[in-house]
C-alpha positions as CSV (number, residue, x, y, z in Angstrom):
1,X,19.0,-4.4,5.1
2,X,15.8,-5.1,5.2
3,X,13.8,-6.3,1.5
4,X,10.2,-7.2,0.4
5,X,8.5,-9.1,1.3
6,X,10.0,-11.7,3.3
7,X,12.7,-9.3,5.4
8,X,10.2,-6.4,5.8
9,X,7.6,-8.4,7.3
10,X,9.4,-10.7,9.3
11,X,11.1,-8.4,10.6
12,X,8.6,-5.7,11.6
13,X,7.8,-5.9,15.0
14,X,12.1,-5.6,15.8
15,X,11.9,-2.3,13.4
16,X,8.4,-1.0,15.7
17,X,10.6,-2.2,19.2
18,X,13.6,-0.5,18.8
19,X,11.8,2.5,17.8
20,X,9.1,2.5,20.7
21,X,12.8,1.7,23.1
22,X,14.9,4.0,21.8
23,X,15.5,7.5,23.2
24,X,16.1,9.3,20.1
25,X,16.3,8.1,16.3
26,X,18.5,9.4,13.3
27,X,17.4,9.3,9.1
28,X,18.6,9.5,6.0
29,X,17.7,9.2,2.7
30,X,19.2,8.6,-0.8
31,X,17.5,9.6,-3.7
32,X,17.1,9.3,-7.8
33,X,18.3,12.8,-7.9
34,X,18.7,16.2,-6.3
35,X,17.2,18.8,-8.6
36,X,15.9,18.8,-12.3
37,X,17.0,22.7,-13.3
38,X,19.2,25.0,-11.2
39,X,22.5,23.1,-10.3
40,X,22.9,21.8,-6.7
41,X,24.7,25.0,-5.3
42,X,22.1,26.8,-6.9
43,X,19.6,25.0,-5.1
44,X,21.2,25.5,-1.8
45,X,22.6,28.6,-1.9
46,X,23.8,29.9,1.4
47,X,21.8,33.3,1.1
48,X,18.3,31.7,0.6
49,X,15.9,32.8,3.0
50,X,14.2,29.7,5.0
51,X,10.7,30.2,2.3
52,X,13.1,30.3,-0.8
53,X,14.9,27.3,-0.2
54,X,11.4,25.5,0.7
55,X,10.3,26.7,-2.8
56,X,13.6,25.8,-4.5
57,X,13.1,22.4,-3.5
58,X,9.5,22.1,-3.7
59,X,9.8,22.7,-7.6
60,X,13.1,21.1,-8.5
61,X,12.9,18.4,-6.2
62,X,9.9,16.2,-5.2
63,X,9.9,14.6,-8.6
64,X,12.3,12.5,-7.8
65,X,12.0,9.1,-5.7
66,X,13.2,8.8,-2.2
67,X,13.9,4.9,-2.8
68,X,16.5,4.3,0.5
69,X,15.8,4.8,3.8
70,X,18.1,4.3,6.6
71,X,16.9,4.7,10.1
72,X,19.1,4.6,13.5
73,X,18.1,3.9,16.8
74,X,19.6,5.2,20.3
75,X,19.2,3.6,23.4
76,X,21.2,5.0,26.5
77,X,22.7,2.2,28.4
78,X,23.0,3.1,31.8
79,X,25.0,0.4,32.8
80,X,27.7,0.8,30.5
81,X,27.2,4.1,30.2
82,X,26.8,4.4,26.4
83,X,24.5,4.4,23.8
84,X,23.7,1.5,22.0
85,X,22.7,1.8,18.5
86,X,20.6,-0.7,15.8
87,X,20.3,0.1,12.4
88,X,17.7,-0.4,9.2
89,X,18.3,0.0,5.8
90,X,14.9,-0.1,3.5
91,X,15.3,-0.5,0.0
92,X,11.5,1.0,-1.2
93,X,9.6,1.3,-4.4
94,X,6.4,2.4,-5.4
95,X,5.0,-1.3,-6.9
96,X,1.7,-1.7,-8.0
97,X,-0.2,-4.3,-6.2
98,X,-3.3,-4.1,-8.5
99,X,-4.7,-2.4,-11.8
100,X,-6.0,0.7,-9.3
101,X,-2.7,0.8,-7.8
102,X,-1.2,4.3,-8.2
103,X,1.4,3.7,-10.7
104,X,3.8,6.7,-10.0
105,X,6.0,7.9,-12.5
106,X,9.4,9.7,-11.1
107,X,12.7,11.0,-13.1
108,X,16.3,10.1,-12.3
109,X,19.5,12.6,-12.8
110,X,22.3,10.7,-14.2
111,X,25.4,12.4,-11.7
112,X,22.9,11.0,-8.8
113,X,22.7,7.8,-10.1
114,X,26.7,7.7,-10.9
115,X,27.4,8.2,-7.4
116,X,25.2,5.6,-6.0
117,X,26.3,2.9,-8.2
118,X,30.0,4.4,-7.5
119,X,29.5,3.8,-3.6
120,X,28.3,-0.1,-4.1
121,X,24.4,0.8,-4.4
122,X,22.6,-2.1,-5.4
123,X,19.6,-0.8,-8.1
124,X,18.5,-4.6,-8.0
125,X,17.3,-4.3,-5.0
126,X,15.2,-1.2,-5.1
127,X,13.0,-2.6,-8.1
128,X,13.0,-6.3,-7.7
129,X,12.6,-6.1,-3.7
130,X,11.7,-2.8,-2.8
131,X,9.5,-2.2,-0.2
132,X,6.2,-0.5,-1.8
133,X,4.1,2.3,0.2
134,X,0.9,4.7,-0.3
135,X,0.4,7.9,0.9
136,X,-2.5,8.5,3.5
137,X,-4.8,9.5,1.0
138,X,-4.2,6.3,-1.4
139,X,-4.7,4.1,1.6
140,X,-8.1,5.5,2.1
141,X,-8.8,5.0,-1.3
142,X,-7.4,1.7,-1.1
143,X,-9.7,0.3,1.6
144,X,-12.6,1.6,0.4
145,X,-11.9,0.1,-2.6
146,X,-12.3,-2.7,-0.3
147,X,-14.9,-2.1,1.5
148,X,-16.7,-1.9,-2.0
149,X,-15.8,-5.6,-2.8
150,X,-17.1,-6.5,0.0
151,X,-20.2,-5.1,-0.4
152,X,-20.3,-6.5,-3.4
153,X,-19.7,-9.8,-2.0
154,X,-22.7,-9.2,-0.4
155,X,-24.6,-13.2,0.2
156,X,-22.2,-14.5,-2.3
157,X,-19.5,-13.4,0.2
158,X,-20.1,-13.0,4.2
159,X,-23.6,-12.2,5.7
160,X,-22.3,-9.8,7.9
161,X,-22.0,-7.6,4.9
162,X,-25.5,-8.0,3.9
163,X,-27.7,-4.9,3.8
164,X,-30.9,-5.2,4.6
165,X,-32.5,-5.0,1.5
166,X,-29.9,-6.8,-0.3
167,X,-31.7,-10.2,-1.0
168,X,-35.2,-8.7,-1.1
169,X,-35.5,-7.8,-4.7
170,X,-33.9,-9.4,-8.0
171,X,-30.8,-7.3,-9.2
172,X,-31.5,-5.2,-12.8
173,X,-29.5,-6.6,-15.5
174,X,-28.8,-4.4,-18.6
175,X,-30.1,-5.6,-22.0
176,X,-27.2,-6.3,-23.2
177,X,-25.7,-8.2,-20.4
178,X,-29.1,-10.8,-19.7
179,X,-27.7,-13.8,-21.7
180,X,-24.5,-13.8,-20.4
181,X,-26.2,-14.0,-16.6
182,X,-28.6,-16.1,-17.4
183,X,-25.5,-18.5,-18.5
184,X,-23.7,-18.4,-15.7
185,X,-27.0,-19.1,-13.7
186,X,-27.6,-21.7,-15.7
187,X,-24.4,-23.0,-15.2
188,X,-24.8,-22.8,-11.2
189,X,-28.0,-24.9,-11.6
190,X,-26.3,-27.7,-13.0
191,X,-23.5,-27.3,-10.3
192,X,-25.8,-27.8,-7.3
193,X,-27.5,-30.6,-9.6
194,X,-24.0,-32.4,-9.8
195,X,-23.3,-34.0,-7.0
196,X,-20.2,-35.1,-8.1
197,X,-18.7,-31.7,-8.8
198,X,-18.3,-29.1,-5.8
199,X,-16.9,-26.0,-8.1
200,X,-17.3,-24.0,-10.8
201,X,-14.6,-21.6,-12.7
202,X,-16.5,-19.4,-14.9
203,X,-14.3,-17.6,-18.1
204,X,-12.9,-14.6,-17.4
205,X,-15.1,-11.1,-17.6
206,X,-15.1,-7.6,-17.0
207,X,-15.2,-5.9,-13.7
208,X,-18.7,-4.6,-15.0
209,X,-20.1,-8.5,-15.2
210,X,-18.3,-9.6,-12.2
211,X,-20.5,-7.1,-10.0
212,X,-23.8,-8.3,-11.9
213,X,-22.5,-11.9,-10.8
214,X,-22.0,-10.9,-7.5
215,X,-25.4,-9.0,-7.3
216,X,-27.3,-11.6,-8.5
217,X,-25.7,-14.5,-6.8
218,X,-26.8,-12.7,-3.5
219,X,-30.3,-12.5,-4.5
220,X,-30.7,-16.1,-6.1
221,X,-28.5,-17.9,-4.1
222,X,-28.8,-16.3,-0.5
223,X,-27.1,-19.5,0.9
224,X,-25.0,-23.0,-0.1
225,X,-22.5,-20.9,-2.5
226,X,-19.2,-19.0,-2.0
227,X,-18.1,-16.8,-4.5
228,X,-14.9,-15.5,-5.3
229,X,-12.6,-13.6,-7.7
230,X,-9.1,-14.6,-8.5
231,X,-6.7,-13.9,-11.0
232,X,-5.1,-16.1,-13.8
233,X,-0.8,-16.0,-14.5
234,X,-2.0,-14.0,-17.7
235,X,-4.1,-11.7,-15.2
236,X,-6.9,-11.9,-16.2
237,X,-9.6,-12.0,-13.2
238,X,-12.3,-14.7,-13.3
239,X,-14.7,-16.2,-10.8
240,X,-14.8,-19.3,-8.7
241,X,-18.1,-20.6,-7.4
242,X,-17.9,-23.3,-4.5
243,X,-20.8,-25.5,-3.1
244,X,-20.3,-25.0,0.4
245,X,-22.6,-25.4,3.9
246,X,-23.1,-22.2,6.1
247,X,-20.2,-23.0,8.9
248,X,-17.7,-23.5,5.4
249,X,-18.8,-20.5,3.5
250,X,-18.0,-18.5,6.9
251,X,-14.7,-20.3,7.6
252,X,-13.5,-19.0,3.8
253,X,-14.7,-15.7,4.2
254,X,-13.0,-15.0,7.5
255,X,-9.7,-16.3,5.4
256,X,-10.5,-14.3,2.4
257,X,-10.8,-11.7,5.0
258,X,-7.7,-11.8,6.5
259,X,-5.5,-12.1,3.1
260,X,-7.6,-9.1,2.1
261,X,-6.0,-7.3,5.2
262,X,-2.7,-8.6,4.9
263,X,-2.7,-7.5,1.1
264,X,-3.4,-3.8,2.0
265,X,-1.1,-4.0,4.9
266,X,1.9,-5.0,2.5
267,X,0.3,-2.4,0.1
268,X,1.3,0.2,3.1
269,X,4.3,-1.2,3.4
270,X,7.1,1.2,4.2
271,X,4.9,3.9,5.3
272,X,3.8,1.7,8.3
273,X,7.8,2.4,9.5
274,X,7.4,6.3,9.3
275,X,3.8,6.1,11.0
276,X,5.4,4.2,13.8
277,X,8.1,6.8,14.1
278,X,5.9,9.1,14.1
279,X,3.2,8.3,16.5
280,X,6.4,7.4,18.9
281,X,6.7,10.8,19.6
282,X,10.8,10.6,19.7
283,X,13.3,13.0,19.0
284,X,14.5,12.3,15.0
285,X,17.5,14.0,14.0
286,X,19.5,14.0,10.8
287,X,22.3,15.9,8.6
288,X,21.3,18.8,6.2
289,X,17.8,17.1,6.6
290,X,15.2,19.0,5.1
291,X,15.0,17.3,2.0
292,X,14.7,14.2,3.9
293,X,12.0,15.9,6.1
294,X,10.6,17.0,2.4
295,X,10.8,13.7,0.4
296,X,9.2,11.7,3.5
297,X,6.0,13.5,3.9
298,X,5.7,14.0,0.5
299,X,5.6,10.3,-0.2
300,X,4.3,8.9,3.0
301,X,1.8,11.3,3.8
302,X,0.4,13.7,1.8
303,X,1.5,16.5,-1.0
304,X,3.5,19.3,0.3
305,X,2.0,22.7,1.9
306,X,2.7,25.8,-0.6
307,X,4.2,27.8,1.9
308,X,7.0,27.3,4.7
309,X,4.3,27.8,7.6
310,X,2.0,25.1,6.9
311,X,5.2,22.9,5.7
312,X,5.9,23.7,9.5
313,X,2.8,22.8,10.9
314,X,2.9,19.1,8.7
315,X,6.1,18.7,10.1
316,X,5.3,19.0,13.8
317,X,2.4,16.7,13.1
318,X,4.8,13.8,11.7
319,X,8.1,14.7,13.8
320,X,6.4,16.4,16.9
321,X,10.8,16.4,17.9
């Protein structure tokens, strides 16, 4: 069993190994419930044409969270002459990591639920330790949200994200917001005055301000500062402002850096597991599997085709076996 965020990651690269070893892998998935109208044997009646029971599903199903995953590996021993098998258990759950996190909203059918916590299922560790994940269209959005900061950043942050015109002209401040820069640069003056104090936490502000800091930090102060944004226990986001030479300000930007990329790796999360299987190319089988099939590209990839062709042609992209 594998939880977030100390299990998941430390244990990563086995998960990628015995996948990329194996010679064919097996899922399965348990979910918050099976259908939110027609009863189950409704919902899979034996007479359904393939496209009807796609539809059936795709309407009464994908509401519902897919928050257990359980993956087998199968490696054929030729030595022994049988296969040997490892298997992963991932508790997952859609947790925000930020205010623009997609907060996703799901429903859960109570005779689903009964047989879960009937067979020993442990709810605790879905929400408390569940591994989170973002579709590939939210992890776009999420590093360009990124990318954004960073640009941002601009002198305040690393030069390599300077444009060219960045520091050649003063930033325009709205009416409204003049005093309260003119404050804070008058509050930076007196830090690089002081030569007893090396930083400065200004109070917290809005998103808005923050980015006319930023902006005009880059202009004023092209060098000798490092700026950056944290967040308070109440979260609240305010600014820290650091007297630094050019070889320190680089130093914390290349950390800043690479906790901004470890945050949207763990942001990724669990879909990072179904990518892997995915670009391994392996045969992945599975009992009555479709709504597994279903419930996995829907959350991991993208929304679901509206007919059973393209749902086909999605599937052959992210199983090609």
């Amino acid at each position: 069993v594998l939880l977030f965020p100390a299990d998941f990651k430390d244990n990563l690269n086995k998960v990628y190994e015995a996948i990329e070893e194996s010679d064919f892998l097996a899922i399965d998935g348990e979910f918050s419930g099976i259908s939110d109208g027609p009863s189950v044997s409704a919902l899979t009646n034996g007479f359904d044409t393939p496209e009807e029971r796609y539809q059936k599903l795709k309407k009464h199903s994908m509401d519902f969270l897919l928050f257990q995953f359980g993956l087998c590996t199968f490696k054929y021993d030729h030595t022994e002459e049988k296969y040997v098998m490892k298997s992963f258990n991932f508790y997952i759950f859609p947790k925000p990591f930020n205010r623009s996190s997609p907060d996703v909203k799901f429903v859960c059918q109570s005779s689903s639920i009964d047989f879960l916590a009937n067979q020993g299922f442990d709810f605790n560790k879905v929400f408390r330790n569940g591994i989170p994940y973002l579709n590939q269209e939210e992890e776009r959005q999420l590093r360009e949200q990124y990318d954004e900061k960073r640009s941002q950043a601009n002198g305040a942050g690393s030069l390599s994200y300077i444009s060219p015109s960045a520091t050649k002209c003063p930033v325009t401040v709205p009416e409204d917001q003049k005093k309260f820069i003119e404050k804070v640069v008058e509050q930076i003056e007196d830090l690089l005055k002081n030569e007893e104090n090396e930083s400065l936490e200004l109070e917290p502000c809005t998103g808005f301000q923050r980015k006319l800091i930023y902006q005009t930090l880059s202009w004023k102060y092209p060098k000798g500062i490092h700026v950056e944004t944290l967040e308070s226990d109440k979260k609240e986001r305010y600014i820290v402002i650091s007297k630094v030479n050019e070889e320190e300000r680089k130093r914390r930007e290349q950390q800043k850096q690479a906790k901004e990329q470890e945050e949207l790796n763990d942001a990724v999360g669990f879909s990072r597991v179904v990518h892997a299987i995915a670009n391994s190319g392996k045969l992945v089988i599975g009992h009555n599997m479709l709504l597994d099939v279903m419930h996995t590209i829907h959350q991991f990839y993208c929304p679901l085709p509206d007919d059973l062709s393209e749902f086909k042609e999605v599937t052959s992209c992210v199983f090609p076996r």
